[in-house]
N, C-alpha and C positions, 0 to 999 in steps of 0.2 A: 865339546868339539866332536864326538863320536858322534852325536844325533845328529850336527849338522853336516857332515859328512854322510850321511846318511841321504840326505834330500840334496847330494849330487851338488854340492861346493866347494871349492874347494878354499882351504885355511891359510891364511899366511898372517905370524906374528910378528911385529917390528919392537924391539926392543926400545923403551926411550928410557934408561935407566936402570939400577938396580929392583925397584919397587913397580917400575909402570911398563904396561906392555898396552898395544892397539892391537885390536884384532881385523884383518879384513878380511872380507869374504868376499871369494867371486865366484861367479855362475860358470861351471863348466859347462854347462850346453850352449850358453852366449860364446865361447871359446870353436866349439867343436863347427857351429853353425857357419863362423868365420872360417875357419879351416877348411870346411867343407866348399866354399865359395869360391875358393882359391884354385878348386878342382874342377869348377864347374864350367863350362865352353859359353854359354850362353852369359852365365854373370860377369864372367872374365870379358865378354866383349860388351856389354853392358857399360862395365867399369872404366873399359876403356872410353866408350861415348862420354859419358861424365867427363870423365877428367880432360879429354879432348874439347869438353862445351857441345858438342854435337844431342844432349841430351837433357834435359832440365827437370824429369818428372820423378827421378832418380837421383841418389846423395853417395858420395863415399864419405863415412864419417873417418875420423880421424885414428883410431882403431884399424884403418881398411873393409868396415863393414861396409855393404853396400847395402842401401837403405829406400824403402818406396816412402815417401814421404819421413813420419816418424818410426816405420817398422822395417823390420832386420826379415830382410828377401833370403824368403829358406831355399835352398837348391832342390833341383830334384832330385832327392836320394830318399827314396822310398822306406829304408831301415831309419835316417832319422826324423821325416814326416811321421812316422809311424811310431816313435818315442816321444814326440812334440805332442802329438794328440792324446798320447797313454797319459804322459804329466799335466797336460790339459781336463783330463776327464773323470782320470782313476788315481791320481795322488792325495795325499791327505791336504796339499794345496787347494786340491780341486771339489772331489766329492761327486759327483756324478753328476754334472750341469744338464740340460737339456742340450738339443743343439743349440738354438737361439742366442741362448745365454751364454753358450760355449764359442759362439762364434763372436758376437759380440763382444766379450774378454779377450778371447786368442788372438782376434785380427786387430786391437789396442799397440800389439806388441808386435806381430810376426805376420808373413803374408807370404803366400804361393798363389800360381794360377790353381783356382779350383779348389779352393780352401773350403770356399762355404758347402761344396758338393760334398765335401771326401769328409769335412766336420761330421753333415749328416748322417752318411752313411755308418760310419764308425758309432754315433749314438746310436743307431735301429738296431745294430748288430750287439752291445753290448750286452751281456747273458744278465749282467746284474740288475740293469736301469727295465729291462725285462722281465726280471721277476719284481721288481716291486713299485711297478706301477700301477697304481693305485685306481679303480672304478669310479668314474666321475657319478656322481647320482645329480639328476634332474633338479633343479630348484620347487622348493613347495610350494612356492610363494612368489610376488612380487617384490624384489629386492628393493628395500628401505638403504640409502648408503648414508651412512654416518656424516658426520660436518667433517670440513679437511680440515685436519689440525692447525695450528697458527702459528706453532713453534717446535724442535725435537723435542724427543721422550717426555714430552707433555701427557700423550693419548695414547695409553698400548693396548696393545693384543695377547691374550695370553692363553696357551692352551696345554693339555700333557701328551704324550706319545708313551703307548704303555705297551707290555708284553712283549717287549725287545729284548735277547737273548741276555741273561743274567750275567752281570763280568765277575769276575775276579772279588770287583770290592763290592759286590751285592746290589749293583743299580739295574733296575731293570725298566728304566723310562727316564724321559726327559721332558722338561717344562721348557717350553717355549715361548720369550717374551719378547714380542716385537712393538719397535717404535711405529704407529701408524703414519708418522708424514718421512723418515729417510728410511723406511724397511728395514733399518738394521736391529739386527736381532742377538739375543742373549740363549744358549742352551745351556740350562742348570741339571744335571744327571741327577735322579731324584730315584727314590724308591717306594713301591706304589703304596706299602704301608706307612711314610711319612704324616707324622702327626700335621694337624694346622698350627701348630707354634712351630714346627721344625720348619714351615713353609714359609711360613710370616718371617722368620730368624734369615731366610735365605735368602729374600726378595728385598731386604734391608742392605745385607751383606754385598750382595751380587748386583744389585737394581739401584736402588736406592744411594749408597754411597756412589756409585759412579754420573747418576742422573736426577738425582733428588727424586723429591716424592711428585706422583704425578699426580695430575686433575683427575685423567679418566682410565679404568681398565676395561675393555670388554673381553667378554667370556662368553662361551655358549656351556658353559657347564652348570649344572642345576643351581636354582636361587637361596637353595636351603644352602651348599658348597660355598655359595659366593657371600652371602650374609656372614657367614659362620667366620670366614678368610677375612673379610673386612673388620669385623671384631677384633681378631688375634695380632690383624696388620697396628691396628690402633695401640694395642696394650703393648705391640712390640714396641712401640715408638717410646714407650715409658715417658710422657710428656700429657699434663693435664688440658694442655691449648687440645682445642678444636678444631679436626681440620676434617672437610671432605671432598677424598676421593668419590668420584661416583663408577658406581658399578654395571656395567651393562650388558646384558641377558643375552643378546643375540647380534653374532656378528656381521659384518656387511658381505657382500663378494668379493672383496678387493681381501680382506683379512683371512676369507675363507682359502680363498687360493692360495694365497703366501702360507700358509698354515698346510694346506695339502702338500706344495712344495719342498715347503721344509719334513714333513713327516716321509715322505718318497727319499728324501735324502739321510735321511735319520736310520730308514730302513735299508738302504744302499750300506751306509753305515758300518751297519749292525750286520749285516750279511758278509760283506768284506773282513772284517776283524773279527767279527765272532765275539768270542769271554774279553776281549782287549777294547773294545769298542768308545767307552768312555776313555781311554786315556785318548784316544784322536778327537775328543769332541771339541775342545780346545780350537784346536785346526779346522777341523769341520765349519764351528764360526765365524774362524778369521775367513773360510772359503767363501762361506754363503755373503760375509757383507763386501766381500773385495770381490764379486761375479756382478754380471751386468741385470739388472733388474728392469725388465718392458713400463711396468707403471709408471716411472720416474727416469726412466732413457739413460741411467746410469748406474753405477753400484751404491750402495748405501753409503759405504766409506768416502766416495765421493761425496754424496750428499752429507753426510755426517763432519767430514774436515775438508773435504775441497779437493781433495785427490783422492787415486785408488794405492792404497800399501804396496811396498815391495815384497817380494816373495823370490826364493831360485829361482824359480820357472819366468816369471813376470819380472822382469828385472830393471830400474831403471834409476838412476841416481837426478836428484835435482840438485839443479846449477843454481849460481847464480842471476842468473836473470828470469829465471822461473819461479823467482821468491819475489822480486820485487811486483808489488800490490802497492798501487797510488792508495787505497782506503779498505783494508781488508774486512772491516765491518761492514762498510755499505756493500763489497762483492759478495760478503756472508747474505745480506739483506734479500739483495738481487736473488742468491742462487734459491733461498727459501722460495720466494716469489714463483721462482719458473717450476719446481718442483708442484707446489700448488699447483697451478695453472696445467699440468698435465698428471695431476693425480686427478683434476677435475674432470680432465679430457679421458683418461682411462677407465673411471667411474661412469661418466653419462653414456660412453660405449660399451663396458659391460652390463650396465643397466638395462640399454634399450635390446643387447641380447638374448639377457635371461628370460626380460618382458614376450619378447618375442616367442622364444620356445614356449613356455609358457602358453602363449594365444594358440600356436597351432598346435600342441597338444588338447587342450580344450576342444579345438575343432574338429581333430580328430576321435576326440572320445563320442 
C-alpha cells in the first residue's frame, strides 16, 4: 500500500468479512482534473452547451467529467498541465518517451488546446532525454529487412546495454529481448560477467516460460557469442529432441531502432535513479510496451492483448460493453494482419531511406 501511494492513488479497503478484504484504487489526478473543471469559466460554459444540447463534440460523463470525445478536457491551469506532462515523461510509468510517442499515449487519455506544441517543447527541454541522446551513425550498407513474422514472440531481437551505473545488487547492464512483430519487449538486468549458462538459465526462466521457445533470434553480436549461446540454450532445455532455433547475425533497421530506442531509455534510466536503477526496470517495461510505437500505429500491449494496461496516470476501467467481442479469435486474426501490413509499410519506407542516404553519400564522395 506505501508504494502505491507512492505513484499518487489513493487506497480505499471494503471489508466483506472477517478473512476478505477488496482493495480499490483510484487515481487522484483523475480527481483533482475534475475539480479543477469546476473552476474553470470556459469548461463550466462548455458543460453548460452539453447539457443544454447546444453542443455535441463534447460529453459530461457521469462523474461530471467533461470529456472531448473519450478524453478528460484538462483546464488551463498551468501548475497541473505542468504535473500531467511530468507523469507523462519523467515517471517510472513513463521513462522518457519521445515527443511522438508521448503525444500519441497522453492525448489516448487527456487533451488541452496545444497539447501537441507544449508536449514538444517540454521533451527538447528535458536536461536528461538530453544527455542521453544517442549519435545516430550512417548506414553501411544497403538494408536487407528481415521476413515479417507470422505470429508473437515467434522472431526476436535481442541485444545487451552495458556499462550502466553499477546498483546496489551488482547489475551493471541489461539484455534486451524484443518480439519482432508486436515490439513488445522484456528487460532482464544482467551482469556483464555472466556466464553463458547463467544466460541460457535466464531466457528459459524469463522468455521462454512466458513465450515458449522461438523459431528465430537475431543478434548483431559476434558469431563465436551467438553459436556458443545456442549450445548452452539447447543443454538448458535438458531434452534429447531436436529442435532449431535459427540464429541471425545482423539485424534489420526496424530492430536496430527499437533497440537504440530502448538503450536511450535504459540510459535515461540509469541517469535518473543511479545505484536504484534496476529496481525501476520492472516499470520501465511495463512503460515502453504500454507507449505508442510509430511502426505498428500502436503500443505493443495493444498489439500483444488488444488493449493498452491501466496505470495511475492512464486510467481507465473496462465496461461491459467493451468486452463484448462477436469472435475474439478472428479480431486477434484481423488485428495480426493489419499490424503486418504496416510493419511492411514502415519497413519499405525505412528501406527506401537508408537506400537513399546511402546514394547521395556515394555522390558526394
Amino acid at each position: 500500500m506505501i508504494e502505491l501511494r507512492k505513484l499518487r492513488v489513493e487506497l480505499g479497503v471494503d471489508e466483506q468479512g472477517a478473512l476478505l478484504a477488496t482493495l480499490q484504487v483510484r487515481p487522484v489526478l483523475v480527481e483533482r482534473i475534475i475539480a479543477a473543471q469546476a473552476e474553470d469559466p470556459l469548461i463550466c460554459t462548455l458543460r453548460a452547451e452539453v447539457e443544454s444540447g447546444d453542443r455535441t463534440d463534447c460529453s459530461v460523463r457521469n462523474d461530471g467529467a467533461l470529456m472531448v470525445g473519450t478524453r478528460l478536457y484538462v483546464p488551463h491551469d498551468e501548475a497541473l498541465k505542468r504535473e500531467i506532462l511530468e507523469e507523462a515523461h519523467s515517471s517510472a510509468f513513463a521513462m522518457h518517451p519521445g515527443s511522438t510517442k508521448m503525444y500519441h499515449t497522453l492525448t489516448e487519455h487527456y487533451w488541452w488546446l496545444f497539447v501537441k506544441k507544449e508536449i514538444a517543447e517540454y521533451v527538447r527541454k528535458c536536461l536528461i532525454c538530453q544527455q542521453v541522446k544517442a549519435e545516430r551513425q550512417k548506414p553501411s550498407g544497403l538494408l536487407q529487412p528481415l521476413p515479417i513474422p507470422e505470429w508473437k514472440w515467434e522472431h526476436l531481437t535481442m541485444d545487451f546495454v552495458f556499462k550502466l551505473p553499477r546498483t546496489r545488487n551488482k547489475h551493471d547492464g541489461v539484455w534486451v529481448i524484443v518480439d519482432r512483430l508486436t515490439k513488445s519487449t522484456h528487460f532482464l538486468p544482467v551482469r556483464e560477467n555472466y556466464t553463458l549458462n547463467k544466460l541460457a538459465k535466464l531466457f528459459i526462466d524469463e522468455i521462454v516460460r512466458l513465450h515458449g521457445v522461438p523459431v528465430s533470434i537475431t543478434s548483431d553480436r559476434d558469431p563465436q557469442f551467438t553459436s556458443r549461446f545456442r549450445m548452452k540454450l539447447h543443454e538448458a532445455f535438458a531434452t534429447q529432441l531436436q529442435f532449431n532455433t535459427a540464429f541471425h547475425p545482423q539485424m534489420d533497421g526496424q530492430s536496430e531502432r527499437t533497440i537504440q530506442t530502448l538503450e536511450d531509455m535504459l540510459r535515461a534510466c540509469a541517469l535518473q535513479f543511479r545505484e536504484d536503477w534496476d529496481e525501476i526496470l520492472p516499470l520501465m517495461e511495463f512503460a515502453y510496451n504500454n507507449s505508442y510505437q510509430a511502426s505498428i500505429r500502436m503500443s505493443p500491449f495493444d498489439a500483444l492483448y488488444g488493449k493498452q494496461c491501466r496505470t495511475p496516470f492512464y486510467w481507465d476501467e473496462v465496461g461491459e460493453n467493451r468486452l463484448e467481442v462477436a469472435d475474439d479469435v478472428e479480431r486477434t486474426k484481423e488485428q495480426v494482419k493489419i499490424i503486418r501490413e504496416r510493419l511492411k509499410t514502415a519497413q519499405d519506407r525505412q528501406k527506401s531511406y537508408a537506400d537513399n542516404r546511402i546514394a547521395e553519400d556515394q555522390m558526394g564522395t
